[in-house]
VOGU-3710 file (C-alpha; in Angstrom, 3 decimals, decimal comma):
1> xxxxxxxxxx> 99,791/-169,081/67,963  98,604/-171,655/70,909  96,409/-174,378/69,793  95,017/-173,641/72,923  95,118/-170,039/73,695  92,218/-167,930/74,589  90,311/-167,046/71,219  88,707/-163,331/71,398  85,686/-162,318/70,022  83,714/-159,322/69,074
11> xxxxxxxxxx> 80,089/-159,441/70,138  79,187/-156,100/70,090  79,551/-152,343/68,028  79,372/-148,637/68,228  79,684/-146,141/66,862  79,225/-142,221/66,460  80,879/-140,545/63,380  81,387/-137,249/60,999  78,777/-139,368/58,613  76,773/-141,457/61,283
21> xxxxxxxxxx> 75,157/-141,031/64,688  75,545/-145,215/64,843  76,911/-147,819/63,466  73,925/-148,568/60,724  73,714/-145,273/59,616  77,545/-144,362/59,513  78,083/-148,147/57,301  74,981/-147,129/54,769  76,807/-143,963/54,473  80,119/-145,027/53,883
31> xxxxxxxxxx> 78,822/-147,463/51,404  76,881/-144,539/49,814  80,164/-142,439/49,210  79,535/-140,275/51,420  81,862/-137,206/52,953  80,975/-135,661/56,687  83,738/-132,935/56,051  82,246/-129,647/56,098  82,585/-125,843/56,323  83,077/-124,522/59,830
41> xxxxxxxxxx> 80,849/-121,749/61,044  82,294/-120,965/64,897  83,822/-117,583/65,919  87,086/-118,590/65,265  87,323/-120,020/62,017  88,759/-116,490/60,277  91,340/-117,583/62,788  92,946/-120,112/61,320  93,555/-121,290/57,651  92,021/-124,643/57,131
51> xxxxxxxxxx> 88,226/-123,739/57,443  86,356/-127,068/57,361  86,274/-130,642/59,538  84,271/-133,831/59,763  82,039/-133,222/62,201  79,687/-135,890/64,056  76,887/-136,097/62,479  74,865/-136,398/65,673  75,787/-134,275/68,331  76,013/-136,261/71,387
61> xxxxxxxxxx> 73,970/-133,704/73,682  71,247/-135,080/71,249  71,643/-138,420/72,840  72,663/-138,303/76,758  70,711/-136,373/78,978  71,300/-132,709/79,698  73,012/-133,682/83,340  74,730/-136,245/82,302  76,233/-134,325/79,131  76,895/-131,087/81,541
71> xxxxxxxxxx> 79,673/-133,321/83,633  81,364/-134,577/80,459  83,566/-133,498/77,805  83,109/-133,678/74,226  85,152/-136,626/74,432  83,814/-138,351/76,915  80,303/-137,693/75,588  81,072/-139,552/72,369  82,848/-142,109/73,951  79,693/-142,687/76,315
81> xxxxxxxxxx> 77,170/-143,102/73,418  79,453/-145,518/71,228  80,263/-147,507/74,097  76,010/-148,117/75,370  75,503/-148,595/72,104  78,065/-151,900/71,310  77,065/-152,681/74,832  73,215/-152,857/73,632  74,292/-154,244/70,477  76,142/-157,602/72,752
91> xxxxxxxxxx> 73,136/-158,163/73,935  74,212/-156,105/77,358  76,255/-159,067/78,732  75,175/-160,271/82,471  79,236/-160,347/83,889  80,568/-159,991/86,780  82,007/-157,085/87,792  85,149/-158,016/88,703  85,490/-159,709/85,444  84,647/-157,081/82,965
101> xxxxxxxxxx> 87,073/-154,173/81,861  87,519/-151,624/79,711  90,543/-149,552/77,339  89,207/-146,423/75,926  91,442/-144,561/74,576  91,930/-140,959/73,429  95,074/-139,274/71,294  94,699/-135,779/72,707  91,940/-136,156/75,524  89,231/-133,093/77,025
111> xxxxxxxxxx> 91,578/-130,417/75,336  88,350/-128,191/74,698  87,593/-128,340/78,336  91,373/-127,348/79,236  90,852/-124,764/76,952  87,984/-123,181/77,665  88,119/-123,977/81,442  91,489/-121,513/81,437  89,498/-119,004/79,706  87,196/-119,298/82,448
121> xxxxxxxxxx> 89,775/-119,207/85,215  91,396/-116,106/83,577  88,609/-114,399/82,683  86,439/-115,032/85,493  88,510/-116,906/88,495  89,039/-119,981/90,133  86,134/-119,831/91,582  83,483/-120,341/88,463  85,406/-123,280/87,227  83,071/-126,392/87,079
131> xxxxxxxxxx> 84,102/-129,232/90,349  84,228/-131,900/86,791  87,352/-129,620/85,423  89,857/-132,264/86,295  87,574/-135,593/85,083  86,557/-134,090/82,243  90,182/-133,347/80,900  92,146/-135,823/81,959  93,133/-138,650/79,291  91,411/-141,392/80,619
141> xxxxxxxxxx> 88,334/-139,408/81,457  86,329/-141,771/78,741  87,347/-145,089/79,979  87,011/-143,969/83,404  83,068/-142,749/82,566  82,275/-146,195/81,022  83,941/-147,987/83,876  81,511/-146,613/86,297  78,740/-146,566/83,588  79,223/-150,227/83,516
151> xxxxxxxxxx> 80,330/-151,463/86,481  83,594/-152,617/85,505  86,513/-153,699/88,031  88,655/-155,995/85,547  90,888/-152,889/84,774  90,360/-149,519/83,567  92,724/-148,636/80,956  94,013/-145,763/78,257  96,749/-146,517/76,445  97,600/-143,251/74,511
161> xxxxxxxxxx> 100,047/-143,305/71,457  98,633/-140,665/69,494  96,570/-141,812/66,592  97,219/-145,783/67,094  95,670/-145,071/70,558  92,273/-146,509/69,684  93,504/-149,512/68,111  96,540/-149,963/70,852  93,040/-150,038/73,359  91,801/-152,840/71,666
171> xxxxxxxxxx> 95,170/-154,789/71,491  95,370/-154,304/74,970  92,034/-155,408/75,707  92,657/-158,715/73,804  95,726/-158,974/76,163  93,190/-159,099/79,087  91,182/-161,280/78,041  93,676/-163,907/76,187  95,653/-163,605/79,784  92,598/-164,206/81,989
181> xxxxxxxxxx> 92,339/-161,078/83,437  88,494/-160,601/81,981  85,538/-162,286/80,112  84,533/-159,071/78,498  86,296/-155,779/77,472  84,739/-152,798/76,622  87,090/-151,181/73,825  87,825/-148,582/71,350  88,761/-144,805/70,832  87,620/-141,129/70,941
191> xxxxxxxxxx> 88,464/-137,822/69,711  87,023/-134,624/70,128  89,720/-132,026/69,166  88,063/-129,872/66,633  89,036/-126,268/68,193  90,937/-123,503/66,686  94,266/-124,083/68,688  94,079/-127,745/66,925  93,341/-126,597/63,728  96,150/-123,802/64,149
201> xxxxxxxxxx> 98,770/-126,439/65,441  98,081/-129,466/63,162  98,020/-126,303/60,042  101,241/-124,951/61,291  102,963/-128,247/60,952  101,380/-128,321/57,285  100,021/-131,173/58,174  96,252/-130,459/57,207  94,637/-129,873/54,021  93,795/-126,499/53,095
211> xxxxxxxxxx> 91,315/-127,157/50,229  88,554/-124,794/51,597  86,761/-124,250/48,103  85,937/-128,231/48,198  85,877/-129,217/51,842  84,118/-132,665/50,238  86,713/-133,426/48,510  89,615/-132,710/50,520  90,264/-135,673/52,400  91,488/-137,278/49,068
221> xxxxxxxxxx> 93,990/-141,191/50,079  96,546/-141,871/47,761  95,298/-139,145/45,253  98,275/-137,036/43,271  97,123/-133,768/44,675  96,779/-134,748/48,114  97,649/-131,818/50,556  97,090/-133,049/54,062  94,676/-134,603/56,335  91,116/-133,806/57,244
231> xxxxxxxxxx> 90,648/-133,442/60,951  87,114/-135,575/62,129  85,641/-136,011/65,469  83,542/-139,588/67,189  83,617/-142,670/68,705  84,313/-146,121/67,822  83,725/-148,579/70,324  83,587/-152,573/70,035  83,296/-155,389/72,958  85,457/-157,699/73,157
241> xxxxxxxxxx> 85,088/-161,309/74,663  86,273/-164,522/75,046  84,636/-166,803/72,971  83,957/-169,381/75,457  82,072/-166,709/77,506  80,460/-165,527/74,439  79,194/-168,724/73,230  78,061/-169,969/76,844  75,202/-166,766/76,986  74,256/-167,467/73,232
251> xxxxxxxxxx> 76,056/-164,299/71,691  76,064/-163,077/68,245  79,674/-163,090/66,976  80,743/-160,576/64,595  84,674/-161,737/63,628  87,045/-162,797/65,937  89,539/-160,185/66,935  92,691/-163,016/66,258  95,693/-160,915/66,267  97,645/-157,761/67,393
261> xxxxxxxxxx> 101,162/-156,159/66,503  103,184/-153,174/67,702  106,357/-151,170/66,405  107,994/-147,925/66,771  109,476/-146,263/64,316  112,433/-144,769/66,273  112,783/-142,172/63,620  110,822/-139,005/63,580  108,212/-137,333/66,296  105,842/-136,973/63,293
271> xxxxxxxxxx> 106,951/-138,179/59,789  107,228/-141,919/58,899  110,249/-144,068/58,052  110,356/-143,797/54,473  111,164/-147,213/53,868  108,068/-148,587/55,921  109,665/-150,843/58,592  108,253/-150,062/61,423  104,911/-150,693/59,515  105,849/-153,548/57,833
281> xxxxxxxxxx> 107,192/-155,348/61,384  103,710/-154,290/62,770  101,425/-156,054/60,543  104,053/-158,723/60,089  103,720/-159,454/63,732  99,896/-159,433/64,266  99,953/-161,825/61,604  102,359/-163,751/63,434  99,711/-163,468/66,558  97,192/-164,516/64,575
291> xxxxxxxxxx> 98,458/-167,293/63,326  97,851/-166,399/59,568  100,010/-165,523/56,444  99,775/-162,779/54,154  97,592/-165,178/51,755  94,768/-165,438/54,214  94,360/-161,208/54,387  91,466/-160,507/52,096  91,106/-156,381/53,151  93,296/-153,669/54,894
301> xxxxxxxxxx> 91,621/-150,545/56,282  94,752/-148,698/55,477  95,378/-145,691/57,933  95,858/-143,493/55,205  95,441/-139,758/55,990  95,928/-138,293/52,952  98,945/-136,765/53,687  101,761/-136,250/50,847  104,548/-138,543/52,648  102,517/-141,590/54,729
311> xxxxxxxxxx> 99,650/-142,741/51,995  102,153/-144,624/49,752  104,780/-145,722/52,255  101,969/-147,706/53,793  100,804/-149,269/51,071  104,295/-150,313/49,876  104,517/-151,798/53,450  101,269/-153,353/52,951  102,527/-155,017/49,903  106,180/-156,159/51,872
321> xxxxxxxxxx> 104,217/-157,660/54,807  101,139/-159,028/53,416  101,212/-158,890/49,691  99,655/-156,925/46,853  96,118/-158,962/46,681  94,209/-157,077/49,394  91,314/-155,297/48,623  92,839/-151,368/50,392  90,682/-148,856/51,520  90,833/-145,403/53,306
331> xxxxxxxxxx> 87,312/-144,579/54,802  89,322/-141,335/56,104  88,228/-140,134/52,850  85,247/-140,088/53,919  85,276/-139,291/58,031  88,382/-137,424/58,642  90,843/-138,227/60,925  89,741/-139,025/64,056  93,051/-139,286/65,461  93,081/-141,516/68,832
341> xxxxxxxxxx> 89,493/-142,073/67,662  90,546/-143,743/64,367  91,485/-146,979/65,053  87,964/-147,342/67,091  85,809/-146,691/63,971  87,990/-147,807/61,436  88,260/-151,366/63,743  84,230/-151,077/63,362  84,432/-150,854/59,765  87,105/-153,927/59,008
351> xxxxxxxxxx> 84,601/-155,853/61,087  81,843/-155,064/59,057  83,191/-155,389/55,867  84,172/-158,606/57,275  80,707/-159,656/57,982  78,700/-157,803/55,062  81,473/-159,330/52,469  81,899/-155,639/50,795  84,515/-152,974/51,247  83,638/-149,941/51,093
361> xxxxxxxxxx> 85,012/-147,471/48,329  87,787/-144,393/48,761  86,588/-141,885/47,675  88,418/-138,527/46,148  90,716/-140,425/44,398  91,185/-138,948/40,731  94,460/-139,322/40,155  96,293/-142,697/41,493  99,887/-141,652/43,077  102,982/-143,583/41,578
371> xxxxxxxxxx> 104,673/-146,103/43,511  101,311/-147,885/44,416  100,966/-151,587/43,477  98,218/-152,955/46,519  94,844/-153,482/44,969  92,904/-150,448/45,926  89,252/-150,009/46,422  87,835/-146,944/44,333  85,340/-145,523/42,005  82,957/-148,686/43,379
381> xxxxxxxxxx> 82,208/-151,105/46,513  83,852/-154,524/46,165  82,766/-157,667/47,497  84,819/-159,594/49,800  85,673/-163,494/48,702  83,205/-166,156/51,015  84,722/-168,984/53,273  87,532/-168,392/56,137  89,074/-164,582/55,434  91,205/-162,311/57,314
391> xxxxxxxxxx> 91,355/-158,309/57,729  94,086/-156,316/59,032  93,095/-152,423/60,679  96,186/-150,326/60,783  96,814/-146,983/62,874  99,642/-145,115/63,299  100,457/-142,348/65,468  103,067/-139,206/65,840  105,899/-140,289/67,448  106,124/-143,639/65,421
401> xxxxxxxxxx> 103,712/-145,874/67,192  102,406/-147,731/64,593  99,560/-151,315/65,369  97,904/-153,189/63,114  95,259/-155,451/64,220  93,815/-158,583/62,172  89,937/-159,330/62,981  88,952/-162,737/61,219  85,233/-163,677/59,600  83,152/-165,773/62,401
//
């Protein structure tokens, strides 16, 4: 790393989660243990076999205005109250416009409004389709709502790679500022996919859990009788600055967002390498961007999905790249998977576990997996060494996109 490269902060969070409606309540709860998976009650849940999903604790028509919420989807709306909240919690930074951008990102996008907009069109014609249709599925509908929410003419970005896409958004919006394209980056990811043709698609890949006597306990991280992830709906948003703008207004700093790495696993559309390269080369190269070794990584908010194949060829990678002394969670066990929303929260929750000293605990883990040798947080919180520390977020997406992103103590 350049001695004199831009350094990027983080000044500001949000948040809106399957155990949270903000960031304060969603960290106390994920300290507390606590799941937001439960039972399903819409019309189509005798539709489909998994019958449960984290979801938001808050429902964001509870927060935005009944116009506002009317011209947005589900997506969108999540992404909107995450992304005023971090901006509140900056401080609401006075920027120029044409220096402030934003990367919101979203795996899947406003697939309930495609959905039930073509039931609409079918059922009742062109005609009765809402004039928002388009904005309020199209991919990079959130970013493009906070852009205009906020002013911002830096660049208006969604970088989509599947469940990495929220932390990709917030690589990419270090990029902008370390290259001088903005002061201040509004960044993150959103998800709000929790609709029977989801639940059928991800179920007929057998890629979700189908524990629906214990929907609590289902989203279970490197346990033996794993079966699958835990589908989970939110926001995560963080801003992002450059820490010469950020000190010249007087900001709070959370942790300095120090380095970012990308791979592809040129392998499989949806299963992981089984040895772990492409994740390995990921975190090995944010480390690289960061300037760091393995030595000075303290936590990793592991991606893990609980899902039979991934959970323990991460943490072997974790162990190649970084080393076996990091203190490894899964807060999935707790949320869900968010999908393109993951790397948002779970970015939020390295950060705070960064500032508060304490990683929170998996939970659902019984029965440790063989083949696992990282130091893995369970069973209790556990408190985070004082002095100069490093944390690496990693997300990984379908198709092989796989980022890890190291956020360092301020």
């Amino acid at each position: 790393m350049s001695a004199n490269r831009v350094r990027v902060v983080v000044t500001g969070l949000g948040a809106t989660t399957p155990v949270g409606g903000d960031v304060t309540s969603t960290w106390s709860a994920l300290l507390a243990g606590q799941s937001g998976v439960k039972a399903l009650t819409t019309d189509w849940i005798d539709t489909v076999p998994v019958k449960f999903a984290g979801t938001a604790a808050v429902d964001p028509t509870e927060v935005l205005p009944r116009p506002e919420s009317r011209r947005l989807d589900r997506s969108e709306q999540f992404a909107m109250v995450a992304a005023r909240e971090a901006w509140a919690d900056a401080g609401a930074p006075e920027v120029a416009p044409e220096r402030l951008g934003v990367v919101v990102s979203s795996g899947i996008g406003g697939i309930t409004t495609t959905l039930t907009a073509y039931d609409t069109y079918k059922e009742r014609g062109w005609n009765r389709l809402s004039p928002f249709t388009v904005p309020m599925l199209m991919p990079n509908g959130p970013a493009a709502w906070i852009g205009i929410d906020r002013g911002a003419q830096a660049g208006v970005h969604a970088t989509v790679s599947a469940c990495a896409s929220g932390a990709e958004a917030i690589g990419y919006a270090m990029d902008m500022i370390r290259s001088g394209r903005a002061d201040v980056v509004v960044a993150g990811g959103t998800e709000a996919a929790i609709h029977g043709l989801n639940v059928a698609a991800f179920a007929a890949a057998r890629a979700m859990s189908t524990r629906n006597d214990d929907p609590e306990g289902a989203s279970r991280p490197w346990d033996r009788d794993r079966d699958g992830f835990v589908l989970g709906e939110g926001a995560g948003i963080i801003v992002l600055e450059s820490e010469e703008y950020a000190k010249a207004r007087g900001a709070r700093i959370y942790a300095y967002a120090s380095g970012v790495g990308y791979s592809a696993d040129a392998h499989h559309i949806t299963n992981p390498e089984p040895e772990g390269r492409g994740i390995s080369m990921a975190m090995t190269q944010a480390l690289t961007d960061a300037g760091i070794t393995g030595h000075d990584v303290k936590h990793v908010n592991a991606h893990a999905t609980s899902t039979p194949a991934g959970d323990v060829i991460e943490v072997q990678a974790v162990a190649k790249a970084i080393g076996t002394h990091p203190l490894v969670t899964s807060t999935k066990s707790m949320t869900g998977h968010l999908l393109g929303g993951a790397g948002g929260i779970e970015s939020v929750f390295t950060i705070k576990a960064l500032q508060e000293r304490l990683v929170p605990a998996t939970i659902n883990l019984d029965s440790l997996d063989d083949g696992i040798e990282v130091d893995l947080v369970y069973g209790e919180n556990r408190p985070l060494p004082q002095g100069d520390i490093a944390a690496v977020n990693n997300s990984f997406g379908f198709g092989g996109h796989n980022v890890a992103v190291v956020f360092k103590g301020a």
